[in-house]
N, C-alpha and C positions, 0 to 999 in steps of 0.2 A: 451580345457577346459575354458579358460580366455575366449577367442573369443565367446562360447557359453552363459555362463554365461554375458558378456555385450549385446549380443543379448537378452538375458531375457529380463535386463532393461530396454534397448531402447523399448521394444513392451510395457513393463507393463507403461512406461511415455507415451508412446504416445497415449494408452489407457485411462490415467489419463489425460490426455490435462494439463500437468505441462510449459505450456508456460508462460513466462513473461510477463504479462500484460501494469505492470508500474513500475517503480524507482520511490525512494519516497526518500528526505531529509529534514533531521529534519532542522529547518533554527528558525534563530532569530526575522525572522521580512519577514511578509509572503510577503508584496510588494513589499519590496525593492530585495528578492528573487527572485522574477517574472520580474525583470527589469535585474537584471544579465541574467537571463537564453533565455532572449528575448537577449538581445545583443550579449551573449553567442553563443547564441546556434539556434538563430531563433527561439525559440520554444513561444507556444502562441496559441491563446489568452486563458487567464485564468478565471474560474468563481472561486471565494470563495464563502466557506462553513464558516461561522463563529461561535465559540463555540458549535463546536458539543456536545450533551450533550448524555451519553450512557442508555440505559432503564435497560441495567444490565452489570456487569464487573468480570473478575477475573484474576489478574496474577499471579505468581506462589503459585497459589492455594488459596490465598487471597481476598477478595473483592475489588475493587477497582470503583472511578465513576471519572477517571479524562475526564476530557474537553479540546478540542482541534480544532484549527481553519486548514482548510484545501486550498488549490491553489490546480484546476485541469487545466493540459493544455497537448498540443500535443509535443511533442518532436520527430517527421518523423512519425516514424510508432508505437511508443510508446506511452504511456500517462506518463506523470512526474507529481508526487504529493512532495506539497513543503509545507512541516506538523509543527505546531509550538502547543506546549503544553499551552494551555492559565490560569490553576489553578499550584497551587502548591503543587499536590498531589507526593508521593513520589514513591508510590508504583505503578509505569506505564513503559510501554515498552520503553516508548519516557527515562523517568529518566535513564531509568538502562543503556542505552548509550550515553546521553549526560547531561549534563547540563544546565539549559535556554539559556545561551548568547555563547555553542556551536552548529555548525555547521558539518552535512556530511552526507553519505549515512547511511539512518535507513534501508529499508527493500525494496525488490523486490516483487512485489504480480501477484500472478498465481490466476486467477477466474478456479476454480475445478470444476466437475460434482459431487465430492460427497465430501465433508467435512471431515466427518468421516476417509475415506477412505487415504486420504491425511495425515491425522494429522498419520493415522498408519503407512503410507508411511516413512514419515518425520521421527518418533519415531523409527522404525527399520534401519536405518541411524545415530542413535546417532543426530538426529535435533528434541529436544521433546517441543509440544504446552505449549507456556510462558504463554500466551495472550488468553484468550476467552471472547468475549464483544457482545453485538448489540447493536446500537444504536436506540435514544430515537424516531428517527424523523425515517423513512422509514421502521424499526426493518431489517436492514442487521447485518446479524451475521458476524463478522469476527475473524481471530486468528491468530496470531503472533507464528512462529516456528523460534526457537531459531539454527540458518543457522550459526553464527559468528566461530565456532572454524574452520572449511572449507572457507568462503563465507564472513566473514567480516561483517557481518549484518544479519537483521534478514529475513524469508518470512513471506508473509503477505498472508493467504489464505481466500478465500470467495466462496460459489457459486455462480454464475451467474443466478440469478432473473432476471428477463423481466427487473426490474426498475433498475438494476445496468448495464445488458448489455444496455440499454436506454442510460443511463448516459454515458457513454464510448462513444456510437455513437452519442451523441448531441457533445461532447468537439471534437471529430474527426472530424467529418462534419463542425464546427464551424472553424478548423483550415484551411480545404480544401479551404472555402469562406471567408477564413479573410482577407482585406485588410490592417491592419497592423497600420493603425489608432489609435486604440484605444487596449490597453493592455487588457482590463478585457472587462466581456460580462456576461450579466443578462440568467439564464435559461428558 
């Protein structure tokens, strides 16, 4: 029965393409982040996104419009997002687990075939949508599923748009040909 029953799952995730895209941590200070994770971990080279501004926002059922600057970079076969909250709004995914001057893992993001479908996923698991936002500049929707009573953190889901899976394979490709040079890199 158990044995049948995990068979379910595994078909219905692997139908859902629930892979891990990227690790993402909330950090204080988005370059001196990218110089640890490069020493760390080799990982690099990073473009910043700064003061992303959202076109619309809500967290637990709230409005919300915070701003937040972003680090994309490779970390092997990963991408690692190194996220810092740049307003002092209260009511954001980034607030409800840290504080500005803390540091650690905020959320895992899976690129989905169907949003909706994900967020039901997530919701019949006891993991229900905190976070629904697009932003202002490219309109990617994205949404924060509340993953911490299991997983310690949140997931981050979106679908995969031409211009998001683009962006994935410009920071990968950028990693494959990096000489090591230079930390950061223009898109």
């Amino acid at each position: 029965m158990l044995r049948s029953k995990l068979s379910q799952q595994k078909e219905l995730i692997n139908r859902m393409n629930l892979e891990i895209s990227q690790i993402a941590y909330h950090v204080s200070d988005i370059r001196t982040a990218c110089k640890k994770m490069f020493l760390q971990f080799a990982a690099g080279p990073f473009v910043i996104n700064e003061n992303i501004k959202l076109a619309e926002g809500e967290h637990r059922g709230k409005k919300t419009q915070f701003v937040h600057s972003s680090a994309y970079g490779q970390w092997g076969n990963i991408m690692v997002e190194l996220v810092k909250q740049e307003d002092n709004s209260l009511n954001t995914p980034f607030r409800e687990m840290f504080e500005p001057n803390e540091e650690g893992i905020h959320h895992a993001a899976l690129i989905v075939d169907n949003f909706e479908k994900a967020v039901t996923h997530f919701d019949s698991l006891d993991m229900p949508l905190l976070t629904r936002c697009t932003t202002a500049e490219g309109h990617v929707e994205f949404g924060f599923v509340d993953a911490r009573k299991t997983l310690g953190h949140m997931i981050e889901i979106y679908e995969g748009s031409p211009t998001l899976l683009g962006f994935y394979e410009l920071v990968k490709n950028r990693s494959k040909e990096w000489d090591q040079k230079s930390l950061f890199f223009e898109p």
